[in-house]
N, C-alpha and C positions, 0 to 999 in steps of 0.2 A: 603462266597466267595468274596462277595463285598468290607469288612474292609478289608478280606487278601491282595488283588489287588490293595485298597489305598495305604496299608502300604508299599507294595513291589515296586510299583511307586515311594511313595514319598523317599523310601530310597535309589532307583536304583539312582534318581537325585542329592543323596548328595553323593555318596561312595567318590568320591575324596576329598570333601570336610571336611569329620567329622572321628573323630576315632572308634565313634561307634552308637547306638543308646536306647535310652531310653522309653520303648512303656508303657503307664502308662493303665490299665485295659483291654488288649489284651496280650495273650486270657487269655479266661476266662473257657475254659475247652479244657480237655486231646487232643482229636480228634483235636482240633482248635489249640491249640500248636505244634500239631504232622504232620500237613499239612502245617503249619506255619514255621518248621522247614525243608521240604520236601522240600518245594516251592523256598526258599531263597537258601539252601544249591544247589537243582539245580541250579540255576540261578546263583549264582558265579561260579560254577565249568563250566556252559558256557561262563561267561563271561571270566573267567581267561583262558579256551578253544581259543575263539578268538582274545585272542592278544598273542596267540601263535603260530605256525605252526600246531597244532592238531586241525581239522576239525568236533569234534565229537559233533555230536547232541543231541537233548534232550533223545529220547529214547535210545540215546546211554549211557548217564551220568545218567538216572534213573537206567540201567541196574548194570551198575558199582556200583552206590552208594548202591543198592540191595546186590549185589555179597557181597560188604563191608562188611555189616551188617551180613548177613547169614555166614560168613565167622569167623567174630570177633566174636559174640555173643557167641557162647560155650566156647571160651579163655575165653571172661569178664567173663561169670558165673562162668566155674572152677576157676578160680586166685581167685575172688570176696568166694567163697566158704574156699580156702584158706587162707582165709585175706591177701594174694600176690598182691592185685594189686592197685596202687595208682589211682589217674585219676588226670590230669593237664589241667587248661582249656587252648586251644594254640589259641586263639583267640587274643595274643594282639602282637604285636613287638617280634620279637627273641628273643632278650636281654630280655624282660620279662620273654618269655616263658622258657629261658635257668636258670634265677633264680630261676624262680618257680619249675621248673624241681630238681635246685639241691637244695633246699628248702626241696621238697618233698623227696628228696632221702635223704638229713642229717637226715630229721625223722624219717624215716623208718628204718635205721640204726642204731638208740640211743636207 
């Protein structure tokens, strides 16, 4: 709990600043990634929350990102079952994500 709360400090303090970040032996196991990834993905979908006009809180944005999941997961598996489903990481710029998008669609059509 302790490194997660370093890390989430010290990356809250640069988000304007950096494109991304590089965490060199965290984590180090499943559970510790999977909170690690909980923690952060809240925490933006608040932060991007308040520099909007949408007022929602945290138990609001855990529920949501919840819903998500329970939501998506049987598509991933059946597509994923059918070798149908690509995955694109949209983590960087548009224009990244729109090449890599059609990237991944020219191959999947050859």
């Amino acid at each position: 709990g302790i490194v997660l709360e370093l890390l989430k400090e010290a990356m809250v303090s640069k988000l304007g600043d950096t494109k991304g970040f590089l965490i060199d032996g965290y984590p180090q196991e499943l559970k510790d990634a999977e909170e690690f990834e909980s923690k952060v993905t809240i925490h933006r979908l608040l932060m991007r929350s308040q520099s909007s006009q949408n007022s929602e809180n945290s138990e609001a944005t855990e529920e949501r990102i919840e819903n998500y999941y329970q939501a998506s997961n049987p598509l991933i598996a059946y597509y994923e079952s059918k070798t149908q489903l690509c995955k694109v990481d949209a983590e960087g710029t548009q224009e990244d994500v729109f090449l890599e998008i059609c990237k991944t669609i020219d191959s999947f059509l050859k």
